[in-house]
N, C-alpha and C positions, 0 to 999 in steps of 0.2 A: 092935057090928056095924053098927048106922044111923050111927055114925059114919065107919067104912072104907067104907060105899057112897054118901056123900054125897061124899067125896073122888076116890073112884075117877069119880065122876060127872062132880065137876071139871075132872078128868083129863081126862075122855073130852071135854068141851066145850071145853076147850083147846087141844086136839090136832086136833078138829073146827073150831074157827075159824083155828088156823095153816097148815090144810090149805087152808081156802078161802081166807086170806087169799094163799097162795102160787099159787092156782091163780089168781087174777085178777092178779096182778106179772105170773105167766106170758104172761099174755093182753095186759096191759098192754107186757112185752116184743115179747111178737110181733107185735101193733099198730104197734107204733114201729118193729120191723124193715120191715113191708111199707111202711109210712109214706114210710121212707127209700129202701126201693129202689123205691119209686112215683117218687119227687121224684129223687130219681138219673137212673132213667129219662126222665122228662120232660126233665130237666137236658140230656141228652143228645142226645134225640131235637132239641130245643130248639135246640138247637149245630147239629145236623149241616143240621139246615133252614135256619138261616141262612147256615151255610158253602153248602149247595147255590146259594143263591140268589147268594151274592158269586161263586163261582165260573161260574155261567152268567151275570153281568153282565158280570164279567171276559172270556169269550168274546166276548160279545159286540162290546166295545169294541176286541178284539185283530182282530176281524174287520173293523170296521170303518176301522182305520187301514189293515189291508192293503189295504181299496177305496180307499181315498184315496191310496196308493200307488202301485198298481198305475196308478190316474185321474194322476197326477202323470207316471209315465214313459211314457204314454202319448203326454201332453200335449209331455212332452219331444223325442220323435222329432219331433213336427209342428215345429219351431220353426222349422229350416229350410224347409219348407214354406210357412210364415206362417200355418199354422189355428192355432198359439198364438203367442202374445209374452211374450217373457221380464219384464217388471213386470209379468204379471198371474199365472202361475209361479213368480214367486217371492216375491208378496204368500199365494201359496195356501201353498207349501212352508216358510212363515213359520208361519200359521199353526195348519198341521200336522204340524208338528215342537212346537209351545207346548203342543196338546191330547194329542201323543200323552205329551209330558214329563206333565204333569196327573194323566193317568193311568192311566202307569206307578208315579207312588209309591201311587194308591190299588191297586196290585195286592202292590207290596213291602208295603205295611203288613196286607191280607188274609193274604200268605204268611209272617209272621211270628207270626199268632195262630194260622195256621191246625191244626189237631187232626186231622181226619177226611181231608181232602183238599189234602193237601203235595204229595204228586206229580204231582198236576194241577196246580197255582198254581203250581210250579216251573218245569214245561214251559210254563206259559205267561207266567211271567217274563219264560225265557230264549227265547221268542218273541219279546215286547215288545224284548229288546235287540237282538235280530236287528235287525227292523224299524225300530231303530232307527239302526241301524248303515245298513241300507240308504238311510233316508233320507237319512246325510251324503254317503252313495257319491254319492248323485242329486244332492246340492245341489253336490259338486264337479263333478258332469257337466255339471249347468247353466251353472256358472262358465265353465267351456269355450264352450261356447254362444253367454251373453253376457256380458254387461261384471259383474264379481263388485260385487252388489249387499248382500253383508251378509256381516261378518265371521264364523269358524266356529271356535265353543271346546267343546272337549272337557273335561269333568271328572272325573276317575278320583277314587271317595271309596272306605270302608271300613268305613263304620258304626259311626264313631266318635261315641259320643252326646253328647261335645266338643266337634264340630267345628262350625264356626260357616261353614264355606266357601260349604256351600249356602245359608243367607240372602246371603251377600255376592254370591252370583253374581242371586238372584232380588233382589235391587238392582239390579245393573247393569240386568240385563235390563229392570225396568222404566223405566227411563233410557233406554235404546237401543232398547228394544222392537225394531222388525225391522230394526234396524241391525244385530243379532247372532241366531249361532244357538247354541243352549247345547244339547249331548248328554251326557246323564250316564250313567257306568258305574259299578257295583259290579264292585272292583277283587277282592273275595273270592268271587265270581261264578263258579264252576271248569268249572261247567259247561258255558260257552261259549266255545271255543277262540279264538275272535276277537276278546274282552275279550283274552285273554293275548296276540296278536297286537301289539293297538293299545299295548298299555303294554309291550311290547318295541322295537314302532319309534319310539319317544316315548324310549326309552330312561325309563322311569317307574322309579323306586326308591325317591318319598317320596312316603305320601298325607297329607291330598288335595293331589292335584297338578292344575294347569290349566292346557292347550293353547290357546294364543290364534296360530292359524294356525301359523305357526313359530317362535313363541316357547313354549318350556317354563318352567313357575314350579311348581317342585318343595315342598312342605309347606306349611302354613298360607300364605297370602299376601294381605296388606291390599287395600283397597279400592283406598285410593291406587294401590297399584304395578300395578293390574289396569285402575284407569281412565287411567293414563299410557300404558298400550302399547295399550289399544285407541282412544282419542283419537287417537295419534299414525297408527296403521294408516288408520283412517275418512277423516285428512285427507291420509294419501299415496292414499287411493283415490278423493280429492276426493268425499267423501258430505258431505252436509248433516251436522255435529255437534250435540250439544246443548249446552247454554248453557257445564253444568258442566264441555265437556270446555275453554271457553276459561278459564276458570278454573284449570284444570291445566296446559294447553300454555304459558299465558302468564307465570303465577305459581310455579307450582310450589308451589303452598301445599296443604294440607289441608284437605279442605274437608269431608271424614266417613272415619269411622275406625271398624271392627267389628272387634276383634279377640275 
């Protein structure tokens, strides 16, 4: 009999510690659950605060070019007048077509991570090209005006994470600096009817493709064959060239290569 109650007693303390031991995993689970959805939450919250803040910088800056725009064709109507002159128009229009490129890619690289607020960075994307579309409308206005002081190339890309076109063109440019104006388009861009516009009267069929006034250079294309036709433009529009385009005009040699 002292024997079957010392066992049953076993029992009963066995069963008593497996109950406690399961009530603290319990507790131990549901620690770790609020744990996780605390740090989830946070994770979150964390995100949407800094999308807030890129997205009202991004305002910001889209507001900003349109003052400098709007300041641009303002300036434009006076010329005839003579309250503006066209080299000090088109030293500005220079370099507000360089800051609005700048950024635009920090708006394409926000709307590509963006989680919480796509529809806004997209609308103001396809602001950004607007705006920037108007700028080239204005720098051919000006050409009208006066004497065309800086060549005007367009770049249709794709987002090709391949494509080498855009360092090749942020070469030249630093070579030419406001000897040229560089406008870039996202060709998969659907939402703005006047990207599909411009690469229908380009007649555009290969990206990336680049517009060097009326010349088309459809896919990939080397440094070389993009610094031969704009050297060659710069000196039928009698501009000052840079060193490296007499190096090309005269030689015909290679003198860098980014493929």
């Amino acid at each position: 009999m002292g024997l079957h109650c010392l066992y049953a007693y076993k029992e009963k303390e066995k069963f008593l510690v497996l109950t406690m031991e399961r009530k603290v995993s319990s507790k131990k689970y549901a620690l770790a659950l609020i744990l996780t959805i605390v740090v989830f939450s946070v994770g979150i919250f964390v995100g949407m605060f800094f999308e807030d803040l890129r997205l009202s910088y991004s305002e910001k800056m889209i507001l900003e070019e349109k003052a400098n725009l709007q300041s641009l064709q303002l300036q434009q109507r006076y010329i005839d007048s003579g309250l503006a002159d066209c080299e000090t128009l088109n030293k500005i229009l220079e370099s507000n077509t360089f800051q609005l490129t700048k950024k635009m890619g920090r708006v394409i690289d926000y709307n590509k991570n963006a989680v919480f607020n796509q529809e806004e960075l997209r609308l103001q994307l396809q602001d950004y090209f607007l705006t920037e579309i108007q700028f080239m409308l204005l720098s051919q206005e000006i050409d009208k005006k006066c004497s065309q002081d800086s060549l005007k190339i367009i770049y249709f890309y794709n987002e090709d994470e391949f494509d080498t076109q855009g360092q090749i063109l942020d070469y030249i440019k630093k070579i030419f600096e406001d000897r040229i104006l560089v406008f870039s388009f996202d060709s998969n861009f659907k939402d703005e009817p006047l990207i599909d516009i411009l690469l229908t009267s380009h007649k555009i069929e290969q990206f990336p493709s680049v517009v060097i006034e009326n010349s088309v250079f459809q896919g990939h294309t080397t440094t070389e064959e993009l610094m031969k036709d704009i050297c060659g433009k710069l000196d039928g529009l009698e501009k000052e060239s840079p060193e490296e385009c007499s190096t090309i005009l005269n030689t015909q040699q290679t003198f860098f290569k980014l493929q």
